[in-house]
py3Dmol code that shows the C-alpha trace and the ligand (Angstrom):
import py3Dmol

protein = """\
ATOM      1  CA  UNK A   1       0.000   0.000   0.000  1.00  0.00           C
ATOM      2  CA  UNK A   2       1.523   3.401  -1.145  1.00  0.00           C
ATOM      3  CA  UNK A   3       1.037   6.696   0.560  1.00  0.00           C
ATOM      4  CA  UNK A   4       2.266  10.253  -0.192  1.00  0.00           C
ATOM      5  CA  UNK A   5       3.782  12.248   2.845  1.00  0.00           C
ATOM      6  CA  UNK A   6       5.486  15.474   2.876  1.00  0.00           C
ATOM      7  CA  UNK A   7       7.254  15.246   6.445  1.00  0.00           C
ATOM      8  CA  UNK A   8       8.043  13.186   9.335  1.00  0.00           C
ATOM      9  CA  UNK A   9       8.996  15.206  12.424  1.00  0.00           C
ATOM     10  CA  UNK A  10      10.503  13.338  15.406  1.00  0.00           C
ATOM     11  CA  UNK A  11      11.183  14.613  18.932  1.00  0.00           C
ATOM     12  CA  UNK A  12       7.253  16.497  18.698  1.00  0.00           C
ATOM     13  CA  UNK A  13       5.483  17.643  22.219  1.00  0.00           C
ATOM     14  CA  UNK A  14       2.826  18.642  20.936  1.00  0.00           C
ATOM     15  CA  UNK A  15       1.099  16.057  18.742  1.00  0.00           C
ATOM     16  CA  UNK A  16      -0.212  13.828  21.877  1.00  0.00           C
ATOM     17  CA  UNK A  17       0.650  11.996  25.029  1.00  0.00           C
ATOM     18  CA  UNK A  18       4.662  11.970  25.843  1.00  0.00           C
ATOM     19  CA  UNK A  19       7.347  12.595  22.782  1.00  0.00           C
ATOM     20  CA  UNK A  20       6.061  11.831  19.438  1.00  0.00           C
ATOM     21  CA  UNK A  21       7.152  11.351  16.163  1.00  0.00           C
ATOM     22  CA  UNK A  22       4.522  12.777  13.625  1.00  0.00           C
ATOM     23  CA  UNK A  23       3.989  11.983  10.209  1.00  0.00           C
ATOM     24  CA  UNK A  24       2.257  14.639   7.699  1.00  0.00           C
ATOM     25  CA  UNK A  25       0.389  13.036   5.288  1.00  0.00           C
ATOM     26  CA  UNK A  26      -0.123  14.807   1.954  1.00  0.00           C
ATOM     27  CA  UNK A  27      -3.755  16.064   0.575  1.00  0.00           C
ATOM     28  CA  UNK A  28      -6.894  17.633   2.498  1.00  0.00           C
ATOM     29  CA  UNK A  29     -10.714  18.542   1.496  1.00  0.00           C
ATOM     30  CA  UNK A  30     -10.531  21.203   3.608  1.00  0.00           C
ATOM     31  CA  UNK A  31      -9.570  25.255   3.002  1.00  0.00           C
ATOM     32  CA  UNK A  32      -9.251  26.628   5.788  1.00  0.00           C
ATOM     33  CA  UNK A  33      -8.895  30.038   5.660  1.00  0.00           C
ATOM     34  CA  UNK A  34      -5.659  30.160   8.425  1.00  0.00           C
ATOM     35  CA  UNK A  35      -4.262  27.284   7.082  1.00  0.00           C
ATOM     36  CA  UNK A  36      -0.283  27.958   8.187  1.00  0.00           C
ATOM     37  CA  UNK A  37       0.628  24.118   6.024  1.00  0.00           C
ATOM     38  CA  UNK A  38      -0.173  25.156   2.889  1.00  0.00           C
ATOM     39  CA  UNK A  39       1.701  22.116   1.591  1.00  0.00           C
ATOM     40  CA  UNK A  40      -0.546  19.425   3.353  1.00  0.00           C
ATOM     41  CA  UNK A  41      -3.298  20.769   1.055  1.00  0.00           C
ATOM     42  CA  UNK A  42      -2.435  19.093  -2.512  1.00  0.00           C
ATOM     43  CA  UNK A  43      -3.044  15.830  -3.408  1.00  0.00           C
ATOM     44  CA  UNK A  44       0.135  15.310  -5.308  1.00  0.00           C
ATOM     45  CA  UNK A  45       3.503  15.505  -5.326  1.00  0.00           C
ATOM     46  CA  UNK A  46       4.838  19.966  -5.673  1.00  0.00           C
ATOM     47  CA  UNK A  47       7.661  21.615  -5.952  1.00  0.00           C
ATOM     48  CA  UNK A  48       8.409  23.739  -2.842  1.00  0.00           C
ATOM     49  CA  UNK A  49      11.151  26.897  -3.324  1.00  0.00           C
ATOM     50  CA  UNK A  50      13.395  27.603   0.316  1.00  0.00           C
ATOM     51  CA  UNK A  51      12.819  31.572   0.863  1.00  0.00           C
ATOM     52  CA  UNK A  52      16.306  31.651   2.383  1.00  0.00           C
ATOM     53  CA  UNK A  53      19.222  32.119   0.182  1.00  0.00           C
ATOM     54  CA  UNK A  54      17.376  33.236  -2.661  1.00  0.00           C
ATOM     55  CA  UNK A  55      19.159  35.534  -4.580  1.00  0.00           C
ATOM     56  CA  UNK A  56      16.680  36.951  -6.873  1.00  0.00           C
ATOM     57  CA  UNK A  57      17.887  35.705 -10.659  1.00  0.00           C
ATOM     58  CA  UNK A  58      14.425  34.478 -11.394  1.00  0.00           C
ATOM     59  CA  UNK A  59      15.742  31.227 -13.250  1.00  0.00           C
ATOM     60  CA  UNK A  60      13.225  29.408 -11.281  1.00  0.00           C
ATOM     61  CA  UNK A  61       9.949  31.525 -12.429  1.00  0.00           C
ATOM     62  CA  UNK A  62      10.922  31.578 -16.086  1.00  0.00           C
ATOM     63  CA  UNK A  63      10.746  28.465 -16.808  1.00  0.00           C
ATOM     64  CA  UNK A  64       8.086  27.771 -14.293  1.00  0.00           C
ATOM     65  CA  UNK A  65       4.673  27.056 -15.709  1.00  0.00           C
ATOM     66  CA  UNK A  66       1.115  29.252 -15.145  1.00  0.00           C
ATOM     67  CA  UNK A  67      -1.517  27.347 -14.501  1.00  0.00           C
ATOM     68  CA  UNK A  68      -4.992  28.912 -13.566  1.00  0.00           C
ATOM     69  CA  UNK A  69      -2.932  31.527 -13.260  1.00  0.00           C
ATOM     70  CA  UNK A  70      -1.036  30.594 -10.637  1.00  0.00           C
ATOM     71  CA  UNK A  71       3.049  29.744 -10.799  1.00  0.00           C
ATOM     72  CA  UNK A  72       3.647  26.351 -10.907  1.00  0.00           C
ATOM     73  CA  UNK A  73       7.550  25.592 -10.328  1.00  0.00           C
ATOM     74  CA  UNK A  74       8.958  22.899 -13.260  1.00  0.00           C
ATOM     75  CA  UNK A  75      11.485  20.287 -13.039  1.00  0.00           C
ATOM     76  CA  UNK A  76      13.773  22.575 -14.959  1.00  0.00           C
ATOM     77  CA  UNK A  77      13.288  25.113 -12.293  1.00  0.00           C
ATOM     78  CA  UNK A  78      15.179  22.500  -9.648  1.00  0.00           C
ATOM     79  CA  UNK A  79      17.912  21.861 -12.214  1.00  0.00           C
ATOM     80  CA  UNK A  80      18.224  26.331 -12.567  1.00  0.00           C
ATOM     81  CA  UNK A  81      18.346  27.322  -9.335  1.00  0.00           C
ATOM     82  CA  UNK A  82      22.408  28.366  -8.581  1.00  0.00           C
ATOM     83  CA  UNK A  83      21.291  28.022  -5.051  1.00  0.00           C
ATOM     84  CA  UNK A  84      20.082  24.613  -5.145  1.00  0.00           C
ATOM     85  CA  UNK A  85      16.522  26.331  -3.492  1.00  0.00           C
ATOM     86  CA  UNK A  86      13.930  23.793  -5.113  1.00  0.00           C
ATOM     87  CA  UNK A  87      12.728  20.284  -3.955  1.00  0.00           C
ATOM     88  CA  UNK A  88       9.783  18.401  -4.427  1.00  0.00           C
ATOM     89  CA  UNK A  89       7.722  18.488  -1.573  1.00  0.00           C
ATOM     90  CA  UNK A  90       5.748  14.715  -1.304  1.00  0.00           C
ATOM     91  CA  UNK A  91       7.747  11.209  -0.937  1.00  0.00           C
ATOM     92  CA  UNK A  92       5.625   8.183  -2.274  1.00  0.00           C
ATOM     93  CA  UNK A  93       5.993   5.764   0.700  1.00  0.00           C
ATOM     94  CA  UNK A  94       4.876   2.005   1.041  1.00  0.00           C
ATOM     95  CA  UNK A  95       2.977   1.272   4.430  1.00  0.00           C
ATOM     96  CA  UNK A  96       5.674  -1.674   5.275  1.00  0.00           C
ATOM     97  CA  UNK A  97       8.975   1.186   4.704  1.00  0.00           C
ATOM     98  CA  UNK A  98       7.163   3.810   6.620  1.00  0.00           C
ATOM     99  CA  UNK A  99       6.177   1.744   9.692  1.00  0.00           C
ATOM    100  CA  UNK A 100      10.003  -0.103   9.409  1.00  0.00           C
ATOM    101  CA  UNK A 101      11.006   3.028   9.657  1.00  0.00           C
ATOM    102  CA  UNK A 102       8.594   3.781  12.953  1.00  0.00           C
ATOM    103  CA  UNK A 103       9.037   1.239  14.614  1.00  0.00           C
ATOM    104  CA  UNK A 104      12.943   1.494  14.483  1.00  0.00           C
ATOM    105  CA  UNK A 105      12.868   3.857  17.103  1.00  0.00           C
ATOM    106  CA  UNK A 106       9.961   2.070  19.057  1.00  0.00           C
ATOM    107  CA  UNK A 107      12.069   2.188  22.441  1.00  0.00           C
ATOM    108  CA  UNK A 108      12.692   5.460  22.364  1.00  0.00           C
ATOM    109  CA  UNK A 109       8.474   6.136  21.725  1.00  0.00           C
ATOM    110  CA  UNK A 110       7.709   4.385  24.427  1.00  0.00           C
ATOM    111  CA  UNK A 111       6.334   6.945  26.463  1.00  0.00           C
ATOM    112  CA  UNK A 112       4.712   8.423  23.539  1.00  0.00           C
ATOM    113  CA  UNK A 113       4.215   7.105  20.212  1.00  0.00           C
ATOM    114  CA  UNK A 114       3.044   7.855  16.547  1.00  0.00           C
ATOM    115  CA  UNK A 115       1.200  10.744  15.500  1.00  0.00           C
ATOM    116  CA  UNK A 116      -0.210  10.444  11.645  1.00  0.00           C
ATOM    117  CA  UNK A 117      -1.203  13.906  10.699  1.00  0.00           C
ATOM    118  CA  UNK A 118      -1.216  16.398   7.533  1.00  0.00           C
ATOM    119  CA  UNK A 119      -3.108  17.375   5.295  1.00  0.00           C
ATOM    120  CA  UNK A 120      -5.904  15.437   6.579  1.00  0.00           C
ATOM    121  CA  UNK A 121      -4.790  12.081   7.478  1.00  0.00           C
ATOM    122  CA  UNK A 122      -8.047  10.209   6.602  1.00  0.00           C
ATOM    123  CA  UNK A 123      -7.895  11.509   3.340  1.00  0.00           C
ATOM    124  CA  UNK A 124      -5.294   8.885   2.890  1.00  0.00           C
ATOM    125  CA  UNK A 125      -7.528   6.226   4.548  1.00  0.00           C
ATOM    126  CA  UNK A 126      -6.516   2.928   2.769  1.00  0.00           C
ATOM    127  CA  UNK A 127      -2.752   4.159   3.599  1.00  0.00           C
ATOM    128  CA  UNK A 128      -3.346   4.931   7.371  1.00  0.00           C
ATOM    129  CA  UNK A 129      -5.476   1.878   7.998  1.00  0.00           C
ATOM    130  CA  UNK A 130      -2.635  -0.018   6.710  1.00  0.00           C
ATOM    131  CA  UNK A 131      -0.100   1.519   8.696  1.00  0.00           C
ATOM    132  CA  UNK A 132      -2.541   1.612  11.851  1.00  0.00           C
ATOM    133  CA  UNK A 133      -2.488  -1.933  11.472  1.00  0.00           C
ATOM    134  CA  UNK A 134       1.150  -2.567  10.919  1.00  0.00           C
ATOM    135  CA  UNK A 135       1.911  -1.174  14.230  1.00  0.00           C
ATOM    136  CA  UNK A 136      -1.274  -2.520  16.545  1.00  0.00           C
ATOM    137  CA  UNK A 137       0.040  -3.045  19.732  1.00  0.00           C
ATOM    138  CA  UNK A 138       4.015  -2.539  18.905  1.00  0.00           C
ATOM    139  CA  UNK A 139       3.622   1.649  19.632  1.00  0.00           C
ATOM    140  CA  UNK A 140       0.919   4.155  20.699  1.00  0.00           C
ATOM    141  CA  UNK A 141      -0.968   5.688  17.595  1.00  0.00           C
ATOM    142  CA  UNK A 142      -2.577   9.272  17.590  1.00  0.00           C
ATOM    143  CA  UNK A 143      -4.253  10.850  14.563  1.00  0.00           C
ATOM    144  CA  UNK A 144      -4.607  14.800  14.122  1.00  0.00           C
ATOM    145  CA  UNK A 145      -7.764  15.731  12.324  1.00  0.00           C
ATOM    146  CA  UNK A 146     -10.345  17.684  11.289  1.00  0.00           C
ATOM    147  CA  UNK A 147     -12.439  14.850  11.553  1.00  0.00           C
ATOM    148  CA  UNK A 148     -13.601  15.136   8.136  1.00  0.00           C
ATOM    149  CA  UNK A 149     -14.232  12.119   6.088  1.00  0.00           C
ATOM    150  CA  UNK A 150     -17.076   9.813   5.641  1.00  0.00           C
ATOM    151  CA  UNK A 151     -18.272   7.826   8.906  1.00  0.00           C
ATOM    152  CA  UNK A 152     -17.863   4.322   8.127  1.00  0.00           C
ATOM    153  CA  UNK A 153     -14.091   5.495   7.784  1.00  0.00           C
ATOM    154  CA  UNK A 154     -13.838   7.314  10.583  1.00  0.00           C
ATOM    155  CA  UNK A 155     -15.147   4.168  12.518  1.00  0.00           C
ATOM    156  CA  UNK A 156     -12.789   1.824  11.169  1.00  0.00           C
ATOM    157  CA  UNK A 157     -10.004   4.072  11.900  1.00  0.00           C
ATOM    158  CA  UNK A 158     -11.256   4.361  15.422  1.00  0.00           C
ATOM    159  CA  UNK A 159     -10.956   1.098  15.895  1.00  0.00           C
ATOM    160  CA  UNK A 160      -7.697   0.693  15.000  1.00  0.00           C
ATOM    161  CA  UNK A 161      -5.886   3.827  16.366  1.00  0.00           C
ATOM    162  CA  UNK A 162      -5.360   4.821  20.198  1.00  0.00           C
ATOM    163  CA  UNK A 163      -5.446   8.436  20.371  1.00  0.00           C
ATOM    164  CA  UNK A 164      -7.522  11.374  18.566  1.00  0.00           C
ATOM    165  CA  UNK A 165      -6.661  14.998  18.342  1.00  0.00           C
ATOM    166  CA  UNK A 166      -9.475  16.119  17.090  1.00  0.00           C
ATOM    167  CA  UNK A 167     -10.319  19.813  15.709  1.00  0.00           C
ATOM    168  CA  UNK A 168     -13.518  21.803  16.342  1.00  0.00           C
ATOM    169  CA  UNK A 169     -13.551  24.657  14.429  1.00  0.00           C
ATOM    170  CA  UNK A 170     -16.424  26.808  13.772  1.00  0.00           C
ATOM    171  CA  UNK A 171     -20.255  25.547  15.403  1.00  0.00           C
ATOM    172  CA  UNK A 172     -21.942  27.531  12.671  1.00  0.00           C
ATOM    173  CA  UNK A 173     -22.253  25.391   9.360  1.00  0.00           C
ATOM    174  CA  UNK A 174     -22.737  28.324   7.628  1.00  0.00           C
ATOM    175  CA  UNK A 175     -19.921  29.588   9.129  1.00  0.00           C
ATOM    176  CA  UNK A 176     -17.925  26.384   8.845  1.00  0.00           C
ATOM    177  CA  UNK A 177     -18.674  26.494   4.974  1.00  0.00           C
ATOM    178  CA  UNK A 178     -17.571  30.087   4.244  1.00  0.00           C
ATOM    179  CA  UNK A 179     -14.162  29.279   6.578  1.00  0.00           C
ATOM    180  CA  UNK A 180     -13.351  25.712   5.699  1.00  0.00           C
ATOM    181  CA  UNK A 181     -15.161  25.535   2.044  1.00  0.00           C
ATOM    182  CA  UNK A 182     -17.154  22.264   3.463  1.00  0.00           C
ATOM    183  CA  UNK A 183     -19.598  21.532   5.382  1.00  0.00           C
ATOM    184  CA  UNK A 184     -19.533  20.872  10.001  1.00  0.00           C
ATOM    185  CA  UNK A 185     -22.424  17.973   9.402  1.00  0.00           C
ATOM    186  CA  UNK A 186     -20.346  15.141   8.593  1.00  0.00           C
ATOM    187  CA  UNK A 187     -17.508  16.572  11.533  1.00  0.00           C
ATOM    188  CA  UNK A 188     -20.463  16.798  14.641  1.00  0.00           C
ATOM    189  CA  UNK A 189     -21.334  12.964  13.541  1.00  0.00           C
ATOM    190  CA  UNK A 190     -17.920  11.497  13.101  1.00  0.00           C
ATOM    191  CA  UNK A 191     -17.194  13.733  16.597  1.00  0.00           C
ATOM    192  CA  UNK A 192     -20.338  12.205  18.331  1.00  0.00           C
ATOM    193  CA  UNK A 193     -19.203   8.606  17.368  1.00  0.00           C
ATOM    194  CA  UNK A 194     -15.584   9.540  18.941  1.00  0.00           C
ATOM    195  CA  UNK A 195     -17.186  10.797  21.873  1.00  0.00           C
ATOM    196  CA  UNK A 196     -19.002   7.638  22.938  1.00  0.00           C
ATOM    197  CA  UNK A 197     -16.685   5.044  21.197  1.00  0.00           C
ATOM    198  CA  UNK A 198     -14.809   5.087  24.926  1.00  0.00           C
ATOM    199  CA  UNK A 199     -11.222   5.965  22.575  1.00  0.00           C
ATOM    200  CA  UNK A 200      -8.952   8.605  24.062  1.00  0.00           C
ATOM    201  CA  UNK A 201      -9.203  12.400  22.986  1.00  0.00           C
ATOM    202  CA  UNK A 202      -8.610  15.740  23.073  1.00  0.00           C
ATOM    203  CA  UNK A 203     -10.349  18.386  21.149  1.00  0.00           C
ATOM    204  CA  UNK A 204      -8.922  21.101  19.936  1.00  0.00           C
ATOM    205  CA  UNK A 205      -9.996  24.642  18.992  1.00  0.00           C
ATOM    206  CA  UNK A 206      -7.924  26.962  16.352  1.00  0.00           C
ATOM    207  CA  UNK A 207      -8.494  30.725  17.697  1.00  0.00           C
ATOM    208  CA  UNK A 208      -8.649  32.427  14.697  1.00  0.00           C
ATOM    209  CA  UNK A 209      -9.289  35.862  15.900  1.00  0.00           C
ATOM    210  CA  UNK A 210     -12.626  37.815  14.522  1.00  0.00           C
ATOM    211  CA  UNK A 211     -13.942  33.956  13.161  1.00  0.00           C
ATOM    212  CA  UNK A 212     -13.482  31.391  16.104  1.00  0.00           C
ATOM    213  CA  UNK A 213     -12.811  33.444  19.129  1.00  0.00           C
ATOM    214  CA  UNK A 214     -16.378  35.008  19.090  1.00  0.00           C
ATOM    215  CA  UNK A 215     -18.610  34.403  22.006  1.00  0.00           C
ATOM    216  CA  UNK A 216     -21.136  32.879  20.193  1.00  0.00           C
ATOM    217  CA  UNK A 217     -18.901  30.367  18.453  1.00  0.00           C
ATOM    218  CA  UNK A 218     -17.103  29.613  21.658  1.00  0.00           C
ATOM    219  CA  UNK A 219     -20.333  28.744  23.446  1.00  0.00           C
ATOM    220  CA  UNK A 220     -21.414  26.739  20.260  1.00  0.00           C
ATOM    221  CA  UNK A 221     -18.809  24.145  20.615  1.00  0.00           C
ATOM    222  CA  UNK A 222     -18.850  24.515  24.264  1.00  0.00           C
ATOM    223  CA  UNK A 223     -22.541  23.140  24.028  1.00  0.00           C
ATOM    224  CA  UNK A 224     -21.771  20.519  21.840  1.00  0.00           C
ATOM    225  CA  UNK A 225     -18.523  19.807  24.163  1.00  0.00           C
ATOM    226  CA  UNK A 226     -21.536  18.952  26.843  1.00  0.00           C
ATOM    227  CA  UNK A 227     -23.547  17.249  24.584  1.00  0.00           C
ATOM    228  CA  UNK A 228     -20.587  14.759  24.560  1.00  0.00           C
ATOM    229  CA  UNK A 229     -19.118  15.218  28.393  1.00  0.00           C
ATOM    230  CA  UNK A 230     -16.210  17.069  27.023  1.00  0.00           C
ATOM    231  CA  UNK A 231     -14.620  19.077  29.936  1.00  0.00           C
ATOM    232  CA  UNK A 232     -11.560  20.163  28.944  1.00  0.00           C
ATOM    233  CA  UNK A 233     -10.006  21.076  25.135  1.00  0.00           C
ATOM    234  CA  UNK A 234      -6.595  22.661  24.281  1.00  0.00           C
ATOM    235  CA  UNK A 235      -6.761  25.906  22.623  1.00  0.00           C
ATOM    236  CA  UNK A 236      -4.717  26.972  19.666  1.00  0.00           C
ATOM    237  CA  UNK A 237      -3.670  30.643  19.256  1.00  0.00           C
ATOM    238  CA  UNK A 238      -3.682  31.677  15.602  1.00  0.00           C
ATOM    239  CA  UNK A 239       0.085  32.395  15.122  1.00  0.00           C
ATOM    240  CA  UNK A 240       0.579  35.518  12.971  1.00  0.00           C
ATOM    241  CA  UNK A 241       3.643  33.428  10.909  1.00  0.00           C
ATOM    242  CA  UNK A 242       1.131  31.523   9.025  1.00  0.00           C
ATOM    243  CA  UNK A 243       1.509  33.315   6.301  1.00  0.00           C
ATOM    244  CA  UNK A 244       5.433  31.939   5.579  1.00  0.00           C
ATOM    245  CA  UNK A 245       5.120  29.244   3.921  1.00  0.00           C
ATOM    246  CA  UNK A 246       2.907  30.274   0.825  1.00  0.00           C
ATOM    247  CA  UNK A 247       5.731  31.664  -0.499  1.00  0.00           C
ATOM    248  CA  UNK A 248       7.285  28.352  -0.798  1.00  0.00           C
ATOM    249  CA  UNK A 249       4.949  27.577  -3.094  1.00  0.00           C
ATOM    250  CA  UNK A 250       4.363  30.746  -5.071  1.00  0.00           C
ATOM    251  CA  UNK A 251       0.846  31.410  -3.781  1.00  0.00           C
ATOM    252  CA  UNK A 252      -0.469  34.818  -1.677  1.00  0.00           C
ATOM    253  CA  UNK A 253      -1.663  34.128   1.669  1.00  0.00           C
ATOM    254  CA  UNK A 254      -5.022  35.639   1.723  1.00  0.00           C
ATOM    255  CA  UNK A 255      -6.923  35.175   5.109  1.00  0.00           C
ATOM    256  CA  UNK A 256     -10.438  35.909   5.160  1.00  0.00           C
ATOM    257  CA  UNK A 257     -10.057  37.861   8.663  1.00  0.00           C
ATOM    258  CA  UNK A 258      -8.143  41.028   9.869  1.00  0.00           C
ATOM    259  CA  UNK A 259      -5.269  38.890  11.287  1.00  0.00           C
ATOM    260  CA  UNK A 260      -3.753  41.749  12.858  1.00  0.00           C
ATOM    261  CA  UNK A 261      -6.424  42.043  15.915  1.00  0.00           C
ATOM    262  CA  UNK A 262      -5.477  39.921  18.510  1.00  0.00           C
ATOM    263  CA  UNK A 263      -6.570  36.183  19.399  1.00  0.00           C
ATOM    264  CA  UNK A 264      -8.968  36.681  22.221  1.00  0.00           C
ATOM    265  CA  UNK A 265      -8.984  33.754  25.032  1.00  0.00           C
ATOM    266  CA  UNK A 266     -12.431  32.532  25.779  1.00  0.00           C
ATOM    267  CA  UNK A 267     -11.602  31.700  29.919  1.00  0.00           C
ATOM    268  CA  UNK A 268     -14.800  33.623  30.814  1.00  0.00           C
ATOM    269  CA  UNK A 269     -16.952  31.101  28.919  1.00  0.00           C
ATOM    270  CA  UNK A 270     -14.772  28.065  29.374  1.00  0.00           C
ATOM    271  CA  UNK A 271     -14.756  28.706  32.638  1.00  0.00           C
ATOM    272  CA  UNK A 272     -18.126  29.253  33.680  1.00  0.00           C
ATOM    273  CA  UNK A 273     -19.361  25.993  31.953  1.00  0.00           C
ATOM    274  CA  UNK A 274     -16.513  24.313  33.537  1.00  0.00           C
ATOM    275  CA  UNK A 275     -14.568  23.483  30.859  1.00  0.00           C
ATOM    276  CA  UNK A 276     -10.994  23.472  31.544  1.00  0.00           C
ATOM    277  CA  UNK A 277      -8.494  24.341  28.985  1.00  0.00           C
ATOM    278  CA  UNK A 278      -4.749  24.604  28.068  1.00  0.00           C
ATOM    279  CA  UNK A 279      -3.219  26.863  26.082  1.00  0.00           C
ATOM    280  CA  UNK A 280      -0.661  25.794  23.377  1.00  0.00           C
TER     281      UNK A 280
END
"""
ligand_1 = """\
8
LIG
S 16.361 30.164 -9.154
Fe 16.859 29.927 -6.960
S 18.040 31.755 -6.480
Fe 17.043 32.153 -8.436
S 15.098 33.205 -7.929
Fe 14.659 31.018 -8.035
S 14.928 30.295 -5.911
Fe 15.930 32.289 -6.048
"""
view = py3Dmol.view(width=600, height=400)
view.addModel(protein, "pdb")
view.setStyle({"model": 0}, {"cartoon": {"style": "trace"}})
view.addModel(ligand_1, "xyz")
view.setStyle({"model": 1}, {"stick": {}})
view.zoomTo()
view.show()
């Protein structure tokens, strides 16, 4: 079974219980509007251009391609570049080499594990329920998401993996739509199911400041944090360097928000329905 990743980070605090090493799997449905991984989005492999070291000679863009309009670095741009700036961003991976290579440092993990993340992990399901089952019981499996992919998926992966971080964004479908470009429904059910499968998570909420740090979205997934006997979620500050890497790829970073106002904190509400929090 082949998948496409564009990473694998080791030594990670942040992607679940103890030290991690995370895998970012290429490809997701979603657009959000913050997105700082702009290279998780695309389904297939891209060339990626290193800001640093440029030196401004422009071999790269003229003999890149426009497509829709949009730059699209070539093969011949890799070979141009004096400064050796280019890569492709996307390794095609079997599920048996990427877990050999897991599981090689499956002492170290043992106080933590495997994080499969992105992208959108499930968008890779085949590849990830493969892997998941490659390493059943041999180290501790997490998997970042948005939750976004069609239930009976979502309930076979479930099954297999230990540990969810799982994203609520935006309570509001309508809001969810003009923010994500899809829909919350399919999210709620797949976060419902989680909820009472008796599987270890943690949700977490992106404060994107103007969009999901509003009251009234805060005590939106506060009430459905009750609905499942959620009491406590990890909050993510909207971190004004997610912007950088579009460049990489040649594209504008266009947020639909004023990211300049600040991230506001929602421990009045979180508190007062007794929801306790951390701050990442
Ligand atoms: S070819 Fe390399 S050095 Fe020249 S503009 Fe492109 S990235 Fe910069």
């Amino acid at each position: 079974m082949q998948g496409l990743i564009f990473s694998i980070e080791e030594f990670s605090v942040y992607d679940g219980p103890g030290i991690r090493t995370t895998v970012f799997l290429k490809g997701c449905p979603l657009r959000c509007s913050w997105c700082h991984n702009p290279e998780g989005q695309s389904y297939n492999k891209e060339i990626v251009r290193s800001p640093n070291g440029c030196i401004n000679c422009n071999n790269c863009i003229n003999v890149a391609d426009i497509v829709d309009g949009k730059t699209v670095f070539t093969d011949d741009g890799i070979k141009n570049c004096p400064m050796g700036l280019l890569r492709y961003s996307g390794e095609n991976i079997s599920s048996e080499q990427l877990c050999e290579k897991l599981l090689k440092n499956q002492n170290m993990l043992q106080s933590g594990g495997v994080t499969f993340s992105g992208g959108e992990p499930l968008a890779q399901s085949d590849f990830l329920l493969d892997c998941l089952t490659k390493l059943k019981g041999k180290i501790h499996t997490a998997i970042q998401t948005s939750g976004y992919c069609d239930t009976q998926t979502f309930k076979k992966v479930v099954g297999m993996a230990d540990y969810f971080l799982f994203d609520l964004k935006l309570a509001d479908d309508r809001l969810h739509r003009k923010y994500t470009g899809v829909s919350n429904a399919v999210i709620l059910n797949n976060f419902s199911f989680l909820a009472s499968s008796g599987r270890e998570f943690v949700v977490r909420i992106p404060l994107i400041p103007t969009v999901t740090d509003s009251d009234e979205n805060i005590c939106g997934i506060v009430n459905l944090l009750k609905q499942s006997g959620v009491n406590y979620v990890e909050l993510l500050p909207y971190n004004q360097m997610a912007g950088a890497k579009y460049k990489m790829l040649c594209r504008e970073y266009r947020p639909d928000f004023d990211e300049r106002v600040a991230v506001k904190v929602p421990e009045r509400i979180l508190r007062k329905n007794n929801v306790a929090f951390k701050i990442l």
